[in-house]
C-alpha positions in Angstrom: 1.8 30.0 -70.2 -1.6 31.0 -69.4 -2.1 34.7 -68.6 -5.6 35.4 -67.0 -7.3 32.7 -69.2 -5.7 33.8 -71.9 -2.8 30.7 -73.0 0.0 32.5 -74.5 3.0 30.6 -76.8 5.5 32.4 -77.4 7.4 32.1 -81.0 11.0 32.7 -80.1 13.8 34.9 -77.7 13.8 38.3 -78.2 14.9 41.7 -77.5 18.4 41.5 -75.9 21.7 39.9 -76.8 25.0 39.1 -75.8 27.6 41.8 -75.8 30.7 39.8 -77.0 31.9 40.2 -73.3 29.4 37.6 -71.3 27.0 40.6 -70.8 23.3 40.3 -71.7 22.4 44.1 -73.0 19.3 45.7 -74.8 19.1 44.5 -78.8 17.9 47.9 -80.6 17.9 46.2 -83.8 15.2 43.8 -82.5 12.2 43.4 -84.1 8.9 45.2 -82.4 6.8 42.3 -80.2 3.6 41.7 -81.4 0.8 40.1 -80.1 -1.8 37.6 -81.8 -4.8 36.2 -80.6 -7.7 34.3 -81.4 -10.6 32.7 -80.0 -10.7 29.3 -78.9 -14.3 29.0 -80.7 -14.4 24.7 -80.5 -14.0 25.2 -76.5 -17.1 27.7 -76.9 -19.3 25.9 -79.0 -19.0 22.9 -77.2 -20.4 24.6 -74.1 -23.0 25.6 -75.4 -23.9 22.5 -77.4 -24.1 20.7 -74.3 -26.1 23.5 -72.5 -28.7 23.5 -75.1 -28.7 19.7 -75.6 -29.0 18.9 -71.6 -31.6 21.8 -71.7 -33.8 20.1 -74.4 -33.1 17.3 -72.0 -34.9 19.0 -69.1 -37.9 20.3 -71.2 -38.3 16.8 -72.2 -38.1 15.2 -69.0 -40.5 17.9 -66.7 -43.1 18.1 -70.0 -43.2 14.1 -70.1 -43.4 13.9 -66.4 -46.3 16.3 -66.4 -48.2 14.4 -69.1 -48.2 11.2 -68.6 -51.7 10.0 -66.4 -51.6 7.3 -64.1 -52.7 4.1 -64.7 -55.2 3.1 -61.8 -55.0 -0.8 -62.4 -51.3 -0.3 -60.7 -51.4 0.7 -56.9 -48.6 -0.1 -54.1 -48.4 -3.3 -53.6 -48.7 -4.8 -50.0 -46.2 -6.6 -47.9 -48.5 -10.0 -48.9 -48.5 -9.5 -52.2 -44.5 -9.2 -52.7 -44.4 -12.3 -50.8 -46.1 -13.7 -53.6 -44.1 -11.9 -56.7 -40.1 -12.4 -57.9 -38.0 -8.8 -57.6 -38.3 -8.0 -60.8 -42.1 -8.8 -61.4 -41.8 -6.1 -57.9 -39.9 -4.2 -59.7 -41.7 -3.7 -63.4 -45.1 -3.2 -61.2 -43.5 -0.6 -58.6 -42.4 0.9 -62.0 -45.4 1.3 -63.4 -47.3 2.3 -60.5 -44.9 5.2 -59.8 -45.7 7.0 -63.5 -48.1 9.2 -63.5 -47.6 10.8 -59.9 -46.8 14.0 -60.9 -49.3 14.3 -63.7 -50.8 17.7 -63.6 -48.3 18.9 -60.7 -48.9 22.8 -60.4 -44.8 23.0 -59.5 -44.3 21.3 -62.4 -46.5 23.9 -64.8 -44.7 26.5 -63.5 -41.0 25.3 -64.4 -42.3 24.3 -67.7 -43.9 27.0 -68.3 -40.2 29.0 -67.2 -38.4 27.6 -69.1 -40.2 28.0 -72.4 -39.8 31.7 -71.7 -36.2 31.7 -70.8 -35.3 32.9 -74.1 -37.1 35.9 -74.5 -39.5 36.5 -77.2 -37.4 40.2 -77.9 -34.4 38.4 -77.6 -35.0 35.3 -80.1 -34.1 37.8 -83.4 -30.7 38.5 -82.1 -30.3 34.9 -80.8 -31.1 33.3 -84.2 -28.2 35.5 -85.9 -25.8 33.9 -83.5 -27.7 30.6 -84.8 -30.0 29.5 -81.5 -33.1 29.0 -82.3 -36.8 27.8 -80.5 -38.7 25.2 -82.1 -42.1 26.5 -83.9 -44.1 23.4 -83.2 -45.8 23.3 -79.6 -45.1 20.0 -79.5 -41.4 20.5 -78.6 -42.5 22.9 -75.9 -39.8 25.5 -76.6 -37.0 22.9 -77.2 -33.8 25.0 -78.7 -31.9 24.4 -82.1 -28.2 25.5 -82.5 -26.6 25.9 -85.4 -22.9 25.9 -84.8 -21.9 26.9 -87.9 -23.8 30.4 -87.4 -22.3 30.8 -83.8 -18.8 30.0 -84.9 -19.2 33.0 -87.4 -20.5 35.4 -84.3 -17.7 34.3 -82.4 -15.4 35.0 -84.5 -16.9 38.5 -85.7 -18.9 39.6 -82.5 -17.8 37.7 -79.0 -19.0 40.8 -77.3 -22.2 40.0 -78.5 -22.3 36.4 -78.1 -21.2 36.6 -74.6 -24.0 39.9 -73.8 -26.3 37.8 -75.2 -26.1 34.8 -73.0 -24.4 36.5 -69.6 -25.7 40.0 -69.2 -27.8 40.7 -66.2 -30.8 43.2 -66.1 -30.3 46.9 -66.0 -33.0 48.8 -65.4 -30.9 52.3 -66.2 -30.6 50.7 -69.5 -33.5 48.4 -70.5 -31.2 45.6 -70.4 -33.0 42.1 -69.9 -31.3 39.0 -69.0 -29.0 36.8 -71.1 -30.2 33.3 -72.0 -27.8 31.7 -69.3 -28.4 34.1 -66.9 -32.3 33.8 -67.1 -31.7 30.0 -66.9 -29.6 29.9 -64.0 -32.6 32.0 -61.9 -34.5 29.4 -63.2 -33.0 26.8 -62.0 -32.3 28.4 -58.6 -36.1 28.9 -58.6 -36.7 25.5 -58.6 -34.0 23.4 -57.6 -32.1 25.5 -55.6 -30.0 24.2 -52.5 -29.0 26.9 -50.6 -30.9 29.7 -48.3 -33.3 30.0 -45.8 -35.8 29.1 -48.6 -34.5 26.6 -51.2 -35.9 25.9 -55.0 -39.7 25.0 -55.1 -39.0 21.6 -55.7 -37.0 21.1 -53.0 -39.4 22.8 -50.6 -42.0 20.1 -52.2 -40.0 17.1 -51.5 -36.5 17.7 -50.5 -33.3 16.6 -51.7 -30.3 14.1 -51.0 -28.2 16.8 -52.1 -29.4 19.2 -49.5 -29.5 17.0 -46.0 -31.8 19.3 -44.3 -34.6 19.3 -46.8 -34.9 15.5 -46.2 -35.7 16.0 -43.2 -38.2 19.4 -43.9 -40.5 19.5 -46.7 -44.2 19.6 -47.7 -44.1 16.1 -48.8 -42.6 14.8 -45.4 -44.8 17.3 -43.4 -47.8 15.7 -45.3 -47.0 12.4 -45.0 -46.4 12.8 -41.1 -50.0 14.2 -40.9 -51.3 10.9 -42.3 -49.4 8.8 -40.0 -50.7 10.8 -37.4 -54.1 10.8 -38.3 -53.9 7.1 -38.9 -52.6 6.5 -35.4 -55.3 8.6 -33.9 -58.2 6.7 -36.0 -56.1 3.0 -34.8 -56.5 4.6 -31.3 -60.9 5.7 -31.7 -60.9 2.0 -33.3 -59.8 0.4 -30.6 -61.9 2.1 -28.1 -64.9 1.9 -30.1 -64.0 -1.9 -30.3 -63.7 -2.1 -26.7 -66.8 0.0 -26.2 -68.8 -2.3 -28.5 -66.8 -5.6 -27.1 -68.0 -4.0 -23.6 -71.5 -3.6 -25.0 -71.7 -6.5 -25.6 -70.6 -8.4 -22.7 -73.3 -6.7 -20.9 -75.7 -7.7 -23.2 -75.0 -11.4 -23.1 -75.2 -11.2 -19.2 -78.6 -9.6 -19.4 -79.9 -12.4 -22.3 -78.5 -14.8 -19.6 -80.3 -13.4 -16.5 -83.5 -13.0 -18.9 -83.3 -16.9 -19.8 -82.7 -17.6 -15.7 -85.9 -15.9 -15.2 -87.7 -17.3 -18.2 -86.9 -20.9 -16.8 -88.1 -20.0 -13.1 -91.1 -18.7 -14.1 -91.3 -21.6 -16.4 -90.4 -23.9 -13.0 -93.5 -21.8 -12.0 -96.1 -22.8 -14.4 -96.2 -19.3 -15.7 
């Protein structure tokens, strides 16, 4: 049975027997209980495997996304021009056109910038005894190692420690800094956050599916509204400077016809 996350199996009965009359009474004899326990390292160490692995994942994926220019010769493509293209050929150039457009985002600087610093630079000693490690080559951009062997030995000799090191909170009383997790987590709320008056920086920026009423209210939206309405007010100055001109013009072909009336009169006229 489980017992407050701890799973307990027990060995055996113990501590009472029958009294050669059907009656169940107290067994002094009985052996003392004792109690055993031991940690489920595997359970642990996949966890954090998979954090750091999906973490390396992230740096990869917002560093890459950063990075990568656009490539000018690809530009949305116009109703007209999908007439003339198959899906896919739509497809590989929509692709194409799309990567790049977040090169140099400043939201994006900032989360990668985060989460290289997650793990601290005071706590990275103690980390590496519990065998987490961040890659020395800047081309990784902070990526983490884990060495599961070292961690299994931690667990097993210092959970307390282990689980300080990635859960504690700060403590200004104490000096205490966030744990790895912990200061990951923030970060995450930071950006991606989808709860609160004021959600994650991202989805400020451009809004969520996961979070319905950031669809509907974000810069990106807000932005492109703007354009549409700036583009209907410019259709609308077109048209009246079209039928200002058109208007213009009219007038002008009346007077070149009045002119050419009197030109032939006074012609009529010998003049």
């Amino acid at each position: 049975f489980d017992l407050e996350g701890l799973n307990v199996s027990l060995k055996g009965t113990f501590g009472y027997k029958d009294d050669g009359s059907g009656n169940t009474v107290r067994d002094k004899e009985a052996e003392e209980i004792t109690f055993t326990s031991n940690v489920d390292t595997e359970k642990i160490v996949t966890a954090i495997s998979d954090l750091v692995k999906e973490y390396n994942e992230i740096v990869d994926l917002v560093n890459k996304q950063m990075s990568t220019r656009p490539d000018r010769d690809y530009y949305p493509l116009t109703a007209d021009q999908k007439s003339e293209m198959s899906e896919k050929e739509i497809e590989l150039w929509e692709n194409k056109a799309k990567e790049g457009i977040l090169f140099g985002s400043s939201e994006l600087r900032g989360l990668a910038s985060d989460l290289r610093f997650t793990l601290s630079a005071e706590d990275q000693f103690m980390m590496k005894e519990f065998g987490l490690t961040v890659s020395s080559s800047w081309t990784d951009n902070g990526k983490l190692s884990l060495d599961e062997n070292k961690l299994k030995a931690a667990l097993q000799t210092n959970l307390e420690g282990v689980r300080e090191a990635f859960t504690k909170t700060a403590n200004a009383a104490t000096g205490a800094r966030d744990g790895f997790a912990t200061n990951l987590k923030n970060t995450m709320n930071k950006y991606v956050g989808l709860y609160g008056d004021t959600k994650g920086i991202l989805i400020e920026k451009a809004g969520s599916t996961k979070s319905p009423t950031s669809v509907l209210d974000n810069e990106i939206l807000s932005q492109m509204n703007d354009i549409d309405k700036m583009l209907e007010t410019l259709k609308m100055r077109l048209s009246s400077e079209q039928d200002r001109y058109i208007k213009q013009f009219t007038q002008l072909e009346t007077l070149i016809s009045q002119m050419n009336s009197q030109s032939s009169y006074l012609s009529g006229l010998g003049f």
